[in-house]
C-alpha positions, -999 to +999 in steps of 0.1 A: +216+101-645+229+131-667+244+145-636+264+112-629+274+109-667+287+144-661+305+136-624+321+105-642+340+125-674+346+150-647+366+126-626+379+111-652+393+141-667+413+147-630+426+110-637+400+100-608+397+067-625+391+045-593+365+072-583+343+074-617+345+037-621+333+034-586+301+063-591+300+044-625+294+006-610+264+024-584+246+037-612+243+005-629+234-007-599+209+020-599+197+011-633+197-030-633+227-037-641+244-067-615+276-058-610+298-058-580+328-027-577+354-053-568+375-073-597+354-102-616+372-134-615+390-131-651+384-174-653+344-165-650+344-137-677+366-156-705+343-190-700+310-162-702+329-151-733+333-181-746+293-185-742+287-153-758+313-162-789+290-197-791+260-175-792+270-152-815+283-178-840+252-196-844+238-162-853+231-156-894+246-124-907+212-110-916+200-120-880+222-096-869+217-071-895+181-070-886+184-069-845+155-053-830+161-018-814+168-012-778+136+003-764+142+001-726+155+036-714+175+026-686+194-002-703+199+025-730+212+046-700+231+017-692+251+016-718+262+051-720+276+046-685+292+010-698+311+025-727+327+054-705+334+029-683+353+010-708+374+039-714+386+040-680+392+006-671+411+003-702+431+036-697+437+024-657+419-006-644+424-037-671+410-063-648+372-043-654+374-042-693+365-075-702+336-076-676+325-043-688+321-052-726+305-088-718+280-069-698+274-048-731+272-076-755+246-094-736+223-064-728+223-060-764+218-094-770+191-097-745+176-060-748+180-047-787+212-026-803+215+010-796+242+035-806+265+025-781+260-015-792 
């Protein structure tokens, strides 16, 4: 997966956004991760938001404080390749960003934070 972390800044660099976000959606693929290299319906990710806000709200301040660490290497892995990604959708493809840190939030909901949480 190093080699595809390295491909992605690499393409990204050459402003080969389409490219590393594409290489970027088969590794989590690869890894786990659903996710489909076409645009999520935006009406789909703001009501899954709007779950995730509920979630999070019911959640005590120390219950977050005290959240169990990510174990699982390739969800760790996963993540890496989720916050690069959130670079370049934001920086050229909008429609992916949202998708991209709901994805986040619930493998650290569902998996442990990490560094990248």
């Amino acid at each position: 997966c190093h080699v595809y972390f390295t491909l992605i800044k690499s393409l990204g660099a050459q402003y080969k956004i389409q490219d590393a976000i594409c290489i970027g959606f088969n590794v989590l693929t690869q890894l786990g991760v659903e996710c489909s290299s076409s645009p999520p319906d935006r009406n789909a990710m703001v009501k899954e938001a709007m779950e995730i806000k509920m979630t999070l709200t019911q959640l005590k301040d120390a219950e977050i404080l005290n959240f169990r660490e990510m174990k699982d290497n390739d969800v760790r892995t996963a993540m890496k390749f989720l916050q690069i990604l959130c670079v370049y959708g934001y920086l050229a493809k909008q429609q992916y960003v949202l998708f991209f840190i709901i994805t986040m939030v619930k493998l650290t909901l569902r998996h442990g934070i990490c560094k990248e949480s």
